[in-house]
C-alpha positions as CSV (number, residue, x, y, z in Angstrom):
1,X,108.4,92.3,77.9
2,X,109.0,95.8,77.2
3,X,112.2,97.7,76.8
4,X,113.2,100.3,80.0
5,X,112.5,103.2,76.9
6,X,109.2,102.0,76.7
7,X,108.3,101.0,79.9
8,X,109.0,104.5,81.1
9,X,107.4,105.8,78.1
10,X,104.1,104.5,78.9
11,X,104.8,105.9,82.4
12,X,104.8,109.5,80.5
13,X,108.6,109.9,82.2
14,X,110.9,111.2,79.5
15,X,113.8,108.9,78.8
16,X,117.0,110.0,79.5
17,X,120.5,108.8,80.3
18,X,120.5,109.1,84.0
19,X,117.0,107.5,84.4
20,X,118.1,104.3,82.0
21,X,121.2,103.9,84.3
22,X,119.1,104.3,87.5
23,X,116.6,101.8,86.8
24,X,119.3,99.7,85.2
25,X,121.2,100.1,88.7
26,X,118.0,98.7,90.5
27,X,117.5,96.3,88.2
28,X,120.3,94.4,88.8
29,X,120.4,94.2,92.4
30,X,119.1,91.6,94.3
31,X,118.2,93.6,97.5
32,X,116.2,97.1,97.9
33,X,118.7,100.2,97.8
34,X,118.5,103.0,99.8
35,X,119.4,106.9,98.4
36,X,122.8,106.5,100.0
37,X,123.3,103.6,97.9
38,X,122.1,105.1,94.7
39,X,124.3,107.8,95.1
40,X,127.6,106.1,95.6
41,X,126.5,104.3,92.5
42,X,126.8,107.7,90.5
43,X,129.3,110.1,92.5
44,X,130.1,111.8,89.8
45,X,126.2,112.4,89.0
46,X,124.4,115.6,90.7
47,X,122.3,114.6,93.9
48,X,119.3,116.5,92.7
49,X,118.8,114.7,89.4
50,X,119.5,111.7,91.1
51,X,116.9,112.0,94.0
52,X,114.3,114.1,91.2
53,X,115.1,110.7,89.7
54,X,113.8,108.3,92.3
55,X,111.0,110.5,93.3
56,X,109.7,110.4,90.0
57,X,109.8,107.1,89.8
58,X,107.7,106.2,93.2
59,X,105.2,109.0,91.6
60,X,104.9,106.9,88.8
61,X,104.8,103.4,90.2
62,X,108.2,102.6,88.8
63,X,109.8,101.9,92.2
64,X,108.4,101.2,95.4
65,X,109.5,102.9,98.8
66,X,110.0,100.2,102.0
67,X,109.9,101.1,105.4
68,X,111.7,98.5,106.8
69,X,111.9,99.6,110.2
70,X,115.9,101.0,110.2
71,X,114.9,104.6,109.9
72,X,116.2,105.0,106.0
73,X,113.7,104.8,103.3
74,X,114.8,101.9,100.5
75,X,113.4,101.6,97.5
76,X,112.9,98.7,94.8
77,X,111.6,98.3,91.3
78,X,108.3,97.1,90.8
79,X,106.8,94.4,89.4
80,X,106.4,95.0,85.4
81,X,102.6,95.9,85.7
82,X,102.7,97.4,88.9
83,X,100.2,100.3,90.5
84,X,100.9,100.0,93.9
85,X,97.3,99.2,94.5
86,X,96.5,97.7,97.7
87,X,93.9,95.2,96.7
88,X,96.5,93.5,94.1
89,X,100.2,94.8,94.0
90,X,101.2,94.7,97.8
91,X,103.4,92.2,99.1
92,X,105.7,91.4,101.8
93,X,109.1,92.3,102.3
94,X,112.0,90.5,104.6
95,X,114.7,92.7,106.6
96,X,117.9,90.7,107.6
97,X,118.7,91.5,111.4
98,X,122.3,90.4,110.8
99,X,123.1,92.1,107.1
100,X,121.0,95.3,107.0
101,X,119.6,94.1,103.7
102,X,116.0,94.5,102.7
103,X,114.2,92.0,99.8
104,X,111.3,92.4,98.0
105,X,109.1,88.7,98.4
106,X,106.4,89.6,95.4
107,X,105.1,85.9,95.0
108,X,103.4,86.6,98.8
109,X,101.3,89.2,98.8
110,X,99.9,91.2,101.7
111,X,96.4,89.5,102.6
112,X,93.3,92.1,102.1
113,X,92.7,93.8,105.5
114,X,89.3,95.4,106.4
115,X,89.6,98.6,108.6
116,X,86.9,99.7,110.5
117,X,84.4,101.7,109.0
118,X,85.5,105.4,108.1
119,X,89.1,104.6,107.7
120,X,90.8,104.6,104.7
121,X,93.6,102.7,104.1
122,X,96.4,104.2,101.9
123,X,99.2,102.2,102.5
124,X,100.0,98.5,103.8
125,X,103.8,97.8,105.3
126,X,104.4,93.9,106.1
127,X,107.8,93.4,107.0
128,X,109.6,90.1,108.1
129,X,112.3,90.3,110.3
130,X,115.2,87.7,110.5
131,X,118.2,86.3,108.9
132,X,118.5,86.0,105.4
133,X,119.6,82.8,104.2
134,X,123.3,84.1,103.2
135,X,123.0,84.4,106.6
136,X,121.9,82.0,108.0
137,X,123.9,79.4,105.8
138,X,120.8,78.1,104.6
């Protein structure tokens, strides 16, 4: 498994402080985050570098964006030899109705869809909507 130095390293994203402590944030939590959340995270740090930060790392297919259907972007590492390709890397995600949180389920991935001739697909969103089992009391 490689280090965060190298793993960004053969991303061609410079390392630096802020971007260890980023993907060290997302890293250890168990459900996506959204900007909001990054941010209280680092108060002290400055939005810009933070959000430079995050973009970069969806450019790069470091993190993942999820469109979970609440309006605000969230966003969640991906797996270790991740492209975000559509034929291999996309899976589905599960929204909890009663705790706002968003999870990444990588062992199910999204099933290959054909599209009518002429369209090109760029994108696939699969997102289950329910109670988690904290929730639930599963």
């Amino acid at each position: 498994m490689k280090t965060i130095e190298q793993l960004l390293e053969s991303k061609n994203i410079r390392v630096t402080a802020m971007r260890l402590l980023i993907y060290k944030f997302l890293a250890e939590k168990q459900v996506a985050a959204t900007l909001s959340d990054i941010e209280n995270a680092f108060e002290k740090a400055d939005r810009t570098t933070l959000y430079r930060t995050v973009k970069t790392f969806v450019e790069k297919d470091i993190v993942h964006q999820i469109d979970d259907g609440t309006g605000i972007v969230k966003y969640a590492l991906c797996e270790q030899d991740c492209s975000c390709e559509i034929e291999t890397d996309l899976h589905l995600h599960f929204h909890c109705n009663n705790c706002n949180e968003t999870v990444c389920l990588t062992e199910h991935k999204i099933p290959k869809i054909k599209v009518p001739e002429g369209f090109v697909s760029e994108n696939i969103n699969l997102v289950i909507k329910g109670m988690c089992d904290k929730c639930s009391g599963q």
